[in-house]
C-alpha positions as CSV (number, residue, x, y, z in Angstrom):
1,X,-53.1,-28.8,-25.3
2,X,-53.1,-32.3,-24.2
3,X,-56.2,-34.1,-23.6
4,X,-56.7,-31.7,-20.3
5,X,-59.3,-28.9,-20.4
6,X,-57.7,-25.8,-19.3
7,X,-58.2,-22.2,-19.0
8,X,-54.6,-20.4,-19.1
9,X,-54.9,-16.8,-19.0
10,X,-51.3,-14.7,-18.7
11,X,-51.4,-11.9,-16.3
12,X,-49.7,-8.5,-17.3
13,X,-46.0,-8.3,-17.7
14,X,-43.9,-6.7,-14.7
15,X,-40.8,-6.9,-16.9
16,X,-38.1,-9.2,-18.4
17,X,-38.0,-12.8,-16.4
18,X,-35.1,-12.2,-14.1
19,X,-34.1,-16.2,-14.3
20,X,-34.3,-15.9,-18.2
21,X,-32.9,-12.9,-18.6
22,X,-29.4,-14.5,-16.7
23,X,-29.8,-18.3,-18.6
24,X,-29.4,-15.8,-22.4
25,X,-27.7,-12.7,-21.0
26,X,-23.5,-12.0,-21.1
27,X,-23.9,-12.5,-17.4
28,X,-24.1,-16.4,-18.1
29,X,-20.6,-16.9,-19.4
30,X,-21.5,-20.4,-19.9
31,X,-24.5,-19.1,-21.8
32,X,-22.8,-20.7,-25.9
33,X,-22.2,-24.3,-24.4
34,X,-25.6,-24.0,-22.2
35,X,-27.4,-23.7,-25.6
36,X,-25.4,-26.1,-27.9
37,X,-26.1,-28.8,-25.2
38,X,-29.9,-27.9,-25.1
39,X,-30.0,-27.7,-28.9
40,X,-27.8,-31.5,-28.9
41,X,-30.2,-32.7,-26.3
42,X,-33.3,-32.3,-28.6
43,X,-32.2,-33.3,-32.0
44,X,-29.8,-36.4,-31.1
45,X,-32.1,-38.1,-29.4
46,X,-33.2,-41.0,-30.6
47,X,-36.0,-42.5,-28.7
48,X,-36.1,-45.5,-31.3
49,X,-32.4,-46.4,-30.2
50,X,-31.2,-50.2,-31.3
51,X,-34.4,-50.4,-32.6
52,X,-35.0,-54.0,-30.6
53,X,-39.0,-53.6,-30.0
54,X,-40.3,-53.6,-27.1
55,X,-36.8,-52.3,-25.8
56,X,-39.1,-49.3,-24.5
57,X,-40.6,-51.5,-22.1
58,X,-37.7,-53.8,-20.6
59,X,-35.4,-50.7,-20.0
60,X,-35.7,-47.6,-18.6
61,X,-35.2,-44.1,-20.9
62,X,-33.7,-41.7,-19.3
63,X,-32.8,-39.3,-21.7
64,X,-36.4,-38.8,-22.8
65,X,-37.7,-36.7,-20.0
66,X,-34.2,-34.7,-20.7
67,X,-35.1,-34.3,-24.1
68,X,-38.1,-32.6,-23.1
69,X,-37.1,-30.3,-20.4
70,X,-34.1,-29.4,-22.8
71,X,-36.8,-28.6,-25.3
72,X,-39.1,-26.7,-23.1
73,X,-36.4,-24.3,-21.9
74,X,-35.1,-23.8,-25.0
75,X,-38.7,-22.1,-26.3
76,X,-38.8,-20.2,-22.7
77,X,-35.4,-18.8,-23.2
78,X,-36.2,-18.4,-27.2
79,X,-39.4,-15.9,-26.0
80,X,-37.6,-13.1,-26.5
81,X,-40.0,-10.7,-24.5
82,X,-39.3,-12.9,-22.1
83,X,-35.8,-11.9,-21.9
84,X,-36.3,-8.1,-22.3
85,X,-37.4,-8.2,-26.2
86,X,-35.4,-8.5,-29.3
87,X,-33.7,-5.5,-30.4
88,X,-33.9,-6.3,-34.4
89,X,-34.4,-8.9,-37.0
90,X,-31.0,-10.1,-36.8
91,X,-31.3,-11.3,-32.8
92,X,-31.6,-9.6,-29.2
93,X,-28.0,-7.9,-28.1
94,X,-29.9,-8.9,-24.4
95,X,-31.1,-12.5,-25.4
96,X,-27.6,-14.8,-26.5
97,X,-30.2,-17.9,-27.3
98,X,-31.8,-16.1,-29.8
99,X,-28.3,-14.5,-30.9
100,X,-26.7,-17.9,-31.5
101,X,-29.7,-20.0,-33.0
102,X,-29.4,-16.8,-35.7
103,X,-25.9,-17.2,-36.6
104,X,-26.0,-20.8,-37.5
105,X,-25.2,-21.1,-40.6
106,X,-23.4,-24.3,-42.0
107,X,-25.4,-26.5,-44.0
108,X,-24.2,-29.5,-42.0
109,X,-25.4,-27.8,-38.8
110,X,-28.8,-27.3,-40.3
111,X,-29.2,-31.0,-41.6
112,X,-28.7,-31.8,-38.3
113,X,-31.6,-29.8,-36.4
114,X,-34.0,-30.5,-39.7
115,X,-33.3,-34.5,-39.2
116,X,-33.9,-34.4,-35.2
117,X,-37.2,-32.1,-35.8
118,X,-38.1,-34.5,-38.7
119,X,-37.2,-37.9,-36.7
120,X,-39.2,-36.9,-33.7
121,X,-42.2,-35.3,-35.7
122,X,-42.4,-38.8,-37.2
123,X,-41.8,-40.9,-34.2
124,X,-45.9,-41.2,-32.8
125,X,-46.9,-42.2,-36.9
126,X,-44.2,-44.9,-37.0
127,X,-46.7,-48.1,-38.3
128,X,-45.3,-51.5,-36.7
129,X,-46.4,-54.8,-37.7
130,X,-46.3,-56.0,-34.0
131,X,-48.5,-53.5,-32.1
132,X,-46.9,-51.2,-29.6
133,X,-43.3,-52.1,-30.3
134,X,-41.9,-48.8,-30.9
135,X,-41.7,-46.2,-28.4
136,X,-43.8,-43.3,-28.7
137,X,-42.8,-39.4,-28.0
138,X,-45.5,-37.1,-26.9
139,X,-43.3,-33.4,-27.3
140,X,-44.8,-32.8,-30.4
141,X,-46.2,-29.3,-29.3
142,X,-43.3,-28.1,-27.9
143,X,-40.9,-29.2,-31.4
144,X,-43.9,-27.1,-32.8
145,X,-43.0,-24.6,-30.8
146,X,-39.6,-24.6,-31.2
147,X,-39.9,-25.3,-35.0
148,X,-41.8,-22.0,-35.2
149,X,-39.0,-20.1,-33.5
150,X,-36.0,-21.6,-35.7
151,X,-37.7,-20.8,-38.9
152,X,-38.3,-17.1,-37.4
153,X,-35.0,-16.1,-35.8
154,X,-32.9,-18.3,-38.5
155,X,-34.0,-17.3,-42.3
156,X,-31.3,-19.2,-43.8
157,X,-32.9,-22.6,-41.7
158,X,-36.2,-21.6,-43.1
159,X,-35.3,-21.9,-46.7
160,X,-33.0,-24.7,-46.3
161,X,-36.0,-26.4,-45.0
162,X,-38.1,-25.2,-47.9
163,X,-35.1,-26.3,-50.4
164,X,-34.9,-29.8,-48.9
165,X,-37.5,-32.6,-49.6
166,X,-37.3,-32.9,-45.9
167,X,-40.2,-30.1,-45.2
168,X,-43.1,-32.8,-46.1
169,X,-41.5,-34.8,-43.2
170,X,-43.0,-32.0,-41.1
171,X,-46.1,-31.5,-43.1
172,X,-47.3,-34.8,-43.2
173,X,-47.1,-35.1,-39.0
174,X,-48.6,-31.4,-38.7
175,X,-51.4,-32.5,-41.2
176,X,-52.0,-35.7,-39.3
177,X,-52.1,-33.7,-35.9
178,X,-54.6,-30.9,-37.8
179,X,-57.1,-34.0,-39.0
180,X,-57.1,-36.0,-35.9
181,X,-57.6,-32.8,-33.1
182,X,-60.2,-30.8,-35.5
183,X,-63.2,-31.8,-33.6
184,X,-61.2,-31.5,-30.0
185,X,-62.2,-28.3,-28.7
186,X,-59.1,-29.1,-25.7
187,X,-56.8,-29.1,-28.5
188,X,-57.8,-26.0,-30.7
189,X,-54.1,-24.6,-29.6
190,X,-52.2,-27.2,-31.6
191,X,-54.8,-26.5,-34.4
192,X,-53.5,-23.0,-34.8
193,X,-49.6,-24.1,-34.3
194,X,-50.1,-26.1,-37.2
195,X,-51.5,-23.6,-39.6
196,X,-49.4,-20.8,-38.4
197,X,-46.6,-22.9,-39.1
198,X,-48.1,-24.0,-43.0
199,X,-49.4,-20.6,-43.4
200,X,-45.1,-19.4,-42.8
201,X,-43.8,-21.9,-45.7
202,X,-46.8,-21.4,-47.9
203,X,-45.2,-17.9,-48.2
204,X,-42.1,-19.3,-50.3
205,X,-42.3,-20.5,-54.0
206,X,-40.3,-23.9,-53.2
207,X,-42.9,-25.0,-50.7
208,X,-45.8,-25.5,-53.4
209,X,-43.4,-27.0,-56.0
210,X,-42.6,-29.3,-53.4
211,X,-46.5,-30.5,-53.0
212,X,-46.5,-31.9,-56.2
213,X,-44.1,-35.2,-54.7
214,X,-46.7,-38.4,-55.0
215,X,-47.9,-39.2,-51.9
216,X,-47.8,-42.6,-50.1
217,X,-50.4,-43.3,-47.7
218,X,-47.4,-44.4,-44.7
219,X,-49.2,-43.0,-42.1
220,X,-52.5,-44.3,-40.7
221,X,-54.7,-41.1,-41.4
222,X,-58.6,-40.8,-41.6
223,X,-59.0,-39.2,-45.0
224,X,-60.6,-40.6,-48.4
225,X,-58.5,-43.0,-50.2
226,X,-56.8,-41.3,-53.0
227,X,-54.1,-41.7,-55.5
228,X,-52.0,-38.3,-55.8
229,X,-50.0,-36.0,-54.3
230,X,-48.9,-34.0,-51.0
231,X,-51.0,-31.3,-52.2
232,X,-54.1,-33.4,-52.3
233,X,-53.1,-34.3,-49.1
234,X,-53.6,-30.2,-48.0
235,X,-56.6,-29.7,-49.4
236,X,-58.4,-32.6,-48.5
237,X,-57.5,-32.3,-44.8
238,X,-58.2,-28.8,-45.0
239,X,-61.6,-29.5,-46.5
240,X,-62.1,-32.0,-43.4
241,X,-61.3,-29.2,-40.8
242,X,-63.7,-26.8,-42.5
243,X,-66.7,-29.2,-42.5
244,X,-66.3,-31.3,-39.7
245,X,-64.2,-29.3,-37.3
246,X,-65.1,-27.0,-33.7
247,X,-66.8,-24.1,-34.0
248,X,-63.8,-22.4,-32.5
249,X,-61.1,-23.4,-35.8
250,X,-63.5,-21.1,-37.2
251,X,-61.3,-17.7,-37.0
252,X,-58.7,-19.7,-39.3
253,X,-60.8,-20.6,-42.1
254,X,-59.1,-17.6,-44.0
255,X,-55.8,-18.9,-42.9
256,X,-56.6,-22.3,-44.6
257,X,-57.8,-21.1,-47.5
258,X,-54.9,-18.6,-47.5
259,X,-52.5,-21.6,-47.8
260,X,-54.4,-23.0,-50.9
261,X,-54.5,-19.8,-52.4
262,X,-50.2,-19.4,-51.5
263,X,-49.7,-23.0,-53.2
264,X,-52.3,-23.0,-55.9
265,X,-50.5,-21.7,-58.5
266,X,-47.9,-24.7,-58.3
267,X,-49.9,-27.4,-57.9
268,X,-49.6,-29.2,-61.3
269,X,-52.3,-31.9,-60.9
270,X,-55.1,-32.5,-58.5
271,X,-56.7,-35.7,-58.2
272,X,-60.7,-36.4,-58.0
273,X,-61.0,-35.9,-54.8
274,X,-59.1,-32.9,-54.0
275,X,-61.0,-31.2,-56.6
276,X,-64.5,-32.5,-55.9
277,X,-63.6,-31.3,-51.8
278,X,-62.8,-27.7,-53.6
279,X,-65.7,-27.4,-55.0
280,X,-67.6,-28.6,-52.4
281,X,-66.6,-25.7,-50.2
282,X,-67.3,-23.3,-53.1
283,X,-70.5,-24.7,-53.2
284,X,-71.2,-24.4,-49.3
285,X,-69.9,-20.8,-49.4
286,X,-71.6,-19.2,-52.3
287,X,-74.7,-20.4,-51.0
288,X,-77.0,-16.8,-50.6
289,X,-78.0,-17.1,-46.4
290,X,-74.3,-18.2,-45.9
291,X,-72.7,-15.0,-48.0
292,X,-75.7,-13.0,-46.8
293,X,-75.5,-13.8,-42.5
294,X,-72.5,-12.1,-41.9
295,X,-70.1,-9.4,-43.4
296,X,-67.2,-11.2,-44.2
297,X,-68.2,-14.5,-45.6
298,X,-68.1,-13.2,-48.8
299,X,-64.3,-13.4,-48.1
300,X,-63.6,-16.9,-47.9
301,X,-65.5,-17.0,-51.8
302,X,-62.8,-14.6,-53.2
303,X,-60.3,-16.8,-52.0
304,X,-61.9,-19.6,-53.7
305,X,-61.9,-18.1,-56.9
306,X,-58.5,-17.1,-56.5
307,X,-57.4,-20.7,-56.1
308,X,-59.0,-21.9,-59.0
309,X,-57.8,-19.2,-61.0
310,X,-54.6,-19.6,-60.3
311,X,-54.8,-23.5,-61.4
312,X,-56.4,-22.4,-64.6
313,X,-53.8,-19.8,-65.7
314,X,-50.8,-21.2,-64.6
315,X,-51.4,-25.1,-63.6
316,X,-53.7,-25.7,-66.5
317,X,-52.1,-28.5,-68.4
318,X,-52.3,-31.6,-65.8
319,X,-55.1,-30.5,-63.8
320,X,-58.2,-31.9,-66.1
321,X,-59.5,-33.2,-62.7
322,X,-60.4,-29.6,-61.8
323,X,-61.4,-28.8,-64.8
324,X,-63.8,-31.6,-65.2
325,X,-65.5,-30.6,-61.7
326,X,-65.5,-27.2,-62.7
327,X,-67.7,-28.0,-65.7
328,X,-69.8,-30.5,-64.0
329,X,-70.5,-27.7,-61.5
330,X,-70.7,-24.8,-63.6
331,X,-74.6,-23.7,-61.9
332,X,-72.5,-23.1,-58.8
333,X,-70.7,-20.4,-60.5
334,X,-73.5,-19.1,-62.6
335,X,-75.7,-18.6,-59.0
336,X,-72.5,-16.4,-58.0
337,X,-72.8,-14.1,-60.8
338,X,-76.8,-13.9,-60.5
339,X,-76.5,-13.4,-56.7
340,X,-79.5,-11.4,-55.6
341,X,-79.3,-8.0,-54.3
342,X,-82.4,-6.4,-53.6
343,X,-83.3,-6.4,-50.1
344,X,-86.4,-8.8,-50.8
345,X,-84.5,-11.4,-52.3
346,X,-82.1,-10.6,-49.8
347,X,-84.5,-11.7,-46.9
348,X,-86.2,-14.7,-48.8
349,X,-82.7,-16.3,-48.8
350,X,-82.0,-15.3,-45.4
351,X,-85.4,-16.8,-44.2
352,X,-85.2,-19.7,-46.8
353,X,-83.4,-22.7,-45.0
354,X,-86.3,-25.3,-44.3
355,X,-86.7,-26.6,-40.8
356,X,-85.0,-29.4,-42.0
357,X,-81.8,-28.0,-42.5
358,X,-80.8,-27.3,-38.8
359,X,-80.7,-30.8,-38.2
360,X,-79.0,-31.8,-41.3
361,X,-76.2,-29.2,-40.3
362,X,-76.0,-30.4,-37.0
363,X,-75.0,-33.9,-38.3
364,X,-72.0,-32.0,-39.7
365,X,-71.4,-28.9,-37.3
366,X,-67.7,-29.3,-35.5
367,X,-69.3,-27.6,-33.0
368,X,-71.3,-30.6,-31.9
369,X,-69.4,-33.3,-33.2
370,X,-67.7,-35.4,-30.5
371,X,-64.0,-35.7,-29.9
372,X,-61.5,-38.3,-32.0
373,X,-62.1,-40.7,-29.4
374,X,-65.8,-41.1,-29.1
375,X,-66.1,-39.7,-25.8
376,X,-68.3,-36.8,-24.9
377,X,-66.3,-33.9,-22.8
378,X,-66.8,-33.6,-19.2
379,X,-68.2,-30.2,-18.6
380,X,-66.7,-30.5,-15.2
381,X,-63.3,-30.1,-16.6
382,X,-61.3,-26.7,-17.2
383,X,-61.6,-25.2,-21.0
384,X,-58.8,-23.9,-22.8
385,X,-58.8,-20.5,-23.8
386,X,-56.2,-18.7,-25.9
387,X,-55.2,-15.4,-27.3
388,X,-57.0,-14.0,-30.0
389,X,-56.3,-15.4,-33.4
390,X,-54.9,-11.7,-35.2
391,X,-57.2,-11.5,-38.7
392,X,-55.2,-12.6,-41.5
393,X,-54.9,-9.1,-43.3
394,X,-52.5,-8.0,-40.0
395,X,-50.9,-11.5,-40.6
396,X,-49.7,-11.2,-43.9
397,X,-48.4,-9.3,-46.3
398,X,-48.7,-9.3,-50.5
399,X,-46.0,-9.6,-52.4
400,X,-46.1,-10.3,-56.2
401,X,-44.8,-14.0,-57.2
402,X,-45.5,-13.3,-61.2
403,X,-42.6,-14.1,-63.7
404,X,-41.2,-11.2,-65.3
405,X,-42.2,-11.0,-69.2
406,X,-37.8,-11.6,-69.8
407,X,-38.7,-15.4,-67.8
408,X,-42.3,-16.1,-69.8
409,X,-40.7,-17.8,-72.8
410,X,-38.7,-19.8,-70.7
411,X,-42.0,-20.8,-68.3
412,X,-43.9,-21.7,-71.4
413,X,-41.1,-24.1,-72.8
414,X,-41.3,-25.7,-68.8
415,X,-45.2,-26.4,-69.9
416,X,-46.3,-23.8,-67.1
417,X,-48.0,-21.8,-69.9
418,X,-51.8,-21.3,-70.4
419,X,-53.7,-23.5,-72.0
420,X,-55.2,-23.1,-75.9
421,X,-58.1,-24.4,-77.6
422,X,-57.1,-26.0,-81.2
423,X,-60.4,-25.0,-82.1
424,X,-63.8,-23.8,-81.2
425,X,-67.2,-25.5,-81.7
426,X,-70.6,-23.7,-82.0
427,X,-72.6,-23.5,-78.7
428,X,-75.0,-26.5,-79.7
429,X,-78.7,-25.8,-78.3
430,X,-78.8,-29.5,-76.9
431,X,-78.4,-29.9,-73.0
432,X,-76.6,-33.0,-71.2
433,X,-79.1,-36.0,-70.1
434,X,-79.3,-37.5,-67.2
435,X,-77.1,-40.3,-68.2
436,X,-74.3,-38.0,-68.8
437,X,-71.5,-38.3,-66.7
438,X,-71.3,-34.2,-66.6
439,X,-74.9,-33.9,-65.8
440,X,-75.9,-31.6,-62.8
441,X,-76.3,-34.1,-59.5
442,X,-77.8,-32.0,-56.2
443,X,-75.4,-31.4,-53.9
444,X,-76.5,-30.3,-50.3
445,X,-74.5,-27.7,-49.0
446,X,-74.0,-28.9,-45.4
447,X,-70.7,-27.6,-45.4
448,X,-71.5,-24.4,-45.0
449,X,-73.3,-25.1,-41.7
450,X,-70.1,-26.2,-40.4
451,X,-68.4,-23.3,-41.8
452,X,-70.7,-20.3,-41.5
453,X,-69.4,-17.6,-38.4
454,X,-71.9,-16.7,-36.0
455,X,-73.7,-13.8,-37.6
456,X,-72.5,-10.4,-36.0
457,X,-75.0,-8.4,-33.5
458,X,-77.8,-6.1,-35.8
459,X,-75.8,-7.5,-38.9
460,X,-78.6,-6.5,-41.4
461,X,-77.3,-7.0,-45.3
462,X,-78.2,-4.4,-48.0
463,X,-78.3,-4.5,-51.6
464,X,-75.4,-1.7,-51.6
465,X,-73.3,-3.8,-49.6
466,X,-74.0,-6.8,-51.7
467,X,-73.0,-5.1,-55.0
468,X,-70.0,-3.5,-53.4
469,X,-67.9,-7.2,-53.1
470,X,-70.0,-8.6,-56.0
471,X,-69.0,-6.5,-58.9
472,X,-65.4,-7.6,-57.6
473,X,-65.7,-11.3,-58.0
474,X,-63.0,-12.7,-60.0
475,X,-65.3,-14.7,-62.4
476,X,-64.0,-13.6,-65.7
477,X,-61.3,-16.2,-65.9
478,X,-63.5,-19.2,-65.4
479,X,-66.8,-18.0,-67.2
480,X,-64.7,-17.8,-70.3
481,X,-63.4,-21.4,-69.9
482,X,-67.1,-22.4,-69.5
483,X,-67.9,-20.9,-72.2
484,X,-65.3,-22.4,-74.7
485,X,-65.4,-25.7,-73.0
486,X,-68.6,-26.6,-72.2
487,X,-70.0,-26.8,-76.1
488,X,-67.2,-29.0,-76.7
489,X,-67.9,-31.3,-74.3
490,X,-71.8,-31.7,-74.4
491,X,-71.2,-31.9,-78.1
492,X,-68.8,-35.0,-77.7
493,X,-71.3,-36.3,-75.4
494,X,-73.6,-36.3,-77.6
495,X,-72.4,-37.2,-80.7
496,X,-70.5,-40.3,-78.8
497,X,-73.2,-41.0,-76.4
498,X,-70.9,-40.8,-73.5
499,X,-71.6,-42.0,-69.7
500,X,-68.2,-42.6,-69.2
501,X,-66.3,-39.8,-67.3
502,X,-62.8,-41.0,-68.7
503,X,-63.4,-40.2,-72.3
504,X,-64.5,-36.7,-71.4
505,X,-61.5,-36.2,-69.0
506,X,-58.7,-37.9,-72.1
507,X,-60.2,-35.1,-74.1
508,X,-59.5,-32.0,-71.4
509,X,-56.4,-33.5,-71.2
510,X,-55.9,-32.5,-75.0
511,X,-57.0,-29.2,-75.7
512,X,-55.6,-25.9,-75.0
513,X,-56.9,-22.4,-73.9
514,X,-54.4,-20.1,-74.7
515,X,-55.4,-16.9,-76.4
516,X,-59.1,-17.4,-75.3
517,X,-58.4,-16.6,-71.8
518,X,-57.9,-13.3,-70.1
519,X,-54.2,-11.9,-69.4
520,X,-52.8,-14.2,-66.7
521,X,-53.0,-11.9,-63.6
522,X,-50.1,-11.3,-61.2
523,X,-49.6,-14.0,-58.8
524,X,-50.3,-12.6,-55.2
525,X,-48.3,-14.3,-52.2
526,X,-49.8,-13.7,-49.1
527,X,-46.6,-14.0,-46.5
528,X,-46.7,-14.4,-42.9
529,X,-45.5,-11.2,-41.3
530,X,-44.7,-11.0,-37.5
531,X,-47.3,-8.9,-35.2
532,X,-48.2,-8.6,-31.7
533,X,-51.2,-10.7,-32.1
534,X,-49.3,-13.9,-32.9
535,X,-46.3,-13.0,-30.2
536,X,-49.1,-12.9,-27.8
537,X,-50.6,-16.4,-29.0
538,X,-47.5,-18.0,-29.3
539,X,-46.6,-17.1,-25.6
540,X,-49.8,-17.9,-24.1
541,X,-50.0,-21.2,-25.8
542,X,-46.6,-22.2,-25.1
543,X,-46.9,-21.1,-20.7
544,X,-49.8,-23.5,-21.4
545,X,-48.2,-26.3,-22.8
546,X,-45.8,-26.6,-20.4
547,X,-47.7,-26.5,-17.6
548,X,-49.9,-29.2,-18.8
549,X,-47.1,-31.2,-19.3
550,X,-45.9,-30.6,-15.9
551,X,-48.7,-31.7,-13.6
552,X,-47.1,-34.8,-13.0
553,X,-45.3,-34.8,-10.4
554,X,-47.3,-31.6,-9.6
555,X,-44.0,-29.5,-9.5
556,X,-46.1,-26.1,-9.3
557,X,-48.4,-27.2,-6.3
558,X,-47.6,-25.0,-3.1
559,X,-44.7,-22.5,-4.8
560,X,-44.1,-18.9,-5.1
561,X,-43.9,-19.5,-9.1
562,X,-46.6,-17.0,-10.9
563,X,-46.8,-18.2,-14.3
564,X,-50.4,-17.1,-15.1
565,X,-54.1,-18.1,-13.5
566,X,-56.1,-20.6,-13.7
567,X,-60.0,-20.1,-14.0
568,X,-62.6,-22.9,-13.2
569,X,-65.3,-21.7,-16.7
């Protein structure tokens, strides 16, 4: 919310907003040109313009601070509890706005809103040669908003947007917004805005296919330098808000990792990077006093597994990368299946951490790293507190996403089958060296400082609990490609002398695993579903935004208006 600390709290309804009600009721019978005017305000504007630079500073805008209060009561008026509630999935009878926004349904009308969203998304990462030139707008919460609310009261907008090449042009600024705010604690609201609205087009298949478009580095972002795709892009930022992020993003880890796990099976080549960062986090969370502190870490690991299983059996050819890191960390998995589970070795991990470690993981923990700007909080200023983020089980909903045995022939001629091995070599009895470019390096699991949840109150681990996930764990997939694989590879190590990690990767790139894997499984698509949690957070964040942006001039000071309270923490 801003750069401002606040703590918004809504009170209890009373009822229906009587001003809102009228603006979206049949009362207003200027309600259909009231909201084609709002919706042109917002995505004609232009605040480029002639595109002189500098023209921001020798004339006035006036249409800007329109722009803005157009778009702010356009999401009041969308809020459909706000406006008596909404009667079905097809619009509020009570609420015109939402009635309209519906109903549109011409592709040119939908072009339209997708370019203003898109053009104004884009506006604050425009990169100038001649500093400052180009004006900047600062609405990008409330387009969030309002982004949110076309996608959900307009199906057909949502999978045009999915269908057009145009949805990175809002994934790339909502990534940009996610990496640069993960460490503000006065921004955790846009943090969530942003994943809701990735976790809502992760649901559809044409999102991940999209992913796989090479990505340009056109905005200034503080990532690793990489050569690859949208989808590197994800996970790599997604890596950085896990490690490096506020304590308090951590209620959507299993959001995050619920994305990967939508997009996985689409994603037809990772880079390095993205699949080092994946691994990284497995590592992290596999560690035992992470699975062991609190009772559902263990979930964030199946999700894991799930992504990488989902590469392997359907992604497979392309994504040597993975498979490369997979191999070189193979102990990581082989810990997993030998977790512990007797309530001494239970405790020894739990107690195991050396004193070292606290200050290792406060290096990395979000929760002390300072904001994007360098400058330490004032703990004078208000805190901003939010609804509670719903779990993601009351989120979303399964549904199957696995070709139908009729489409498999036709997947497998697109190169979307499973891999095969030409053939198998004997398990050799010699190990990899040092030298070796696959050899096991230490790795500290800092991460996992970052990521771990507070352990719960009298949260005390049993062997019976530990073996009810456990026996569960997904493994079988990738502990059969480590054992076909790995013998191949030491033995061309060996018999080559190998320290390069380019011969090893040209000769993933050439085998094939079909017919020594298990069954491909069903692909699982978790899809956003609407609740009451997220209504709730979507309404307290957005009263929120626009009061923040409405402290100057300070139209609330000395009115009647009761929008919600403000506490002093």
């Amino acid at each position: 919310m801003q750069d401002q600390h606040e703590d918004v709290q809504t009170p209890a309804r009373r009822g229906p907003n009587r001003w809102v009600r009228f603006f979206t009721s049949s009362e207003n019978r200027h309600a259909l040109p009231l909201f084609t005017s709002l919706l042109n305000l917002v995505c004609a504007y232009d605040p480029v313009g002639i595109g002189l630079p500098y023209n921001h500073l020798l004339f006035n805008d006036k249409r800007e601070a329109l722009m803005e209060t157009a778009l702010q009561i356009l999401i009041v008026t969308l809020d459909h509890d706000s406006a008596a509630g909404r009667a079905d999935d097809e619009g509020s009878p009570d609420n015109l706005f939402i009635n309209y926004l519906s109903r549109i349904h011409r592709e040119e009308d939908f072009d339209f809103i997708l370019k203003g969203f898109t053009r104004l998304l884009n506006n604050p990462l425009t990169q100038t040669y001649l500093p400052h030139s180009t004006k900047k707008v600062h609405a990008h919460q409330e387009l969030l908003v309002f982004f949110w609310k076309c996608c959900d009261y307009n199906k057909k907008l949502l999978f045009f947007v999915l269908k057009s090449s145009e949805v990175l042009q809002v994934t790339v600024p909502i990534l940009y917004h996610l990496n640069e705010c993960r460490a503000d604690p006065a921004r955790v609201g846009l943090m969530h805005i942003g994943v809701f609205i990735l976790l809502l087009l992760s649901g559809e298949r044409n999102f991940g296919v999209r992913l796989n478009k090479p990505y340009t580095a056109a905005v200034a972002m503080d990532v690793p330098v990489f050569s690859g795709t949208h989808g590197d892009l994800l996970i790599i930022v997604f890596h950085k808000i896990i490690t490096t992020g506020h304590q308090r993003l951590q209620p959507l880890f299993d959001c995050l990792l619920t994305i990967l796990v939508n997009v996985s099976p689409y994603l037809k080549t990772l880079s390095m990077v993205s699949a080092t960062k994946l691994l990284h986090l497995l590592e992290a969370f596999t560690t035992p006093w992470f699975l062991f502190s609190a009772p559902n870490n263990h979930h964030l690991v199946f999700f894991l597994l799930e992504i990488f299983n989902n590469i392997i059996q359907y992604q497979f050819d392309g994504n040597s990368n993975l498979v490369y890191t997979i191999i070189r960390k193979r102990q990581v998995f082989h810990a997993l299946a030998n977790l512990p589970t007797d309530h001494g070795a239970i405790d020894k991990s739990l107690s195991k951490r050396s004193k070292s470690e606290p200050s290792r993981q406060a290096s990395l923990d979000g929760s002390r790293a300072p904001p994007a700007d360098g400058l330490l909080p004032d703990p004078t200023l208000l805190k901003a507190t939010l609804a509670a983020t719903p779990r993601i089980d009351s989120m979303t909903e399964k549904e199957s996403a696995h070709p139908q045995p009729a489409n498999l022939a036709e997947l497998t001629l697109n190169g979307v089958a499973p891999f095969r091995v030409r053939q198998q070599i004997p398990v050799t009895r010699h190990g990899l060296g040092p030298g070796s470019p696959l050899s096991q390096r230490s790795s500290a699991t800092t991460a996992a400082g970052a990521a771990a949840r507070p352990p719960a109150e009298r949260w005390t681990p049993s062997g019976q609990w530990v073996n009810s996930w456990k026996n569960k764990l997904p493994l079988q997939t990738i502990m059969r490609l480590l054992q076909v694989l790995v013998p191949q590879v030491e033995k061309i190590c060996i018999d080559k002398g190998l320290t390069d990690e380019s011969e090893i990767l040209k000769f993933l790139q050439h085998g094939t695993l079909v017919g020594l894997l298990p069954v491909p499984h069903p692909i699982l698509i978790r899809k956003y579903q609407a609740n009451s949690g997220t209504t709730l957070w979507f309404r307290t964040y957005m009263w929120g935004v626009i009061y923040l942006r409405n402290v100057e001039p300070p139209i609330w000071f000395d009115t009647e208006v009761k929008l919600f309270e403000i506490q002093r923490m």
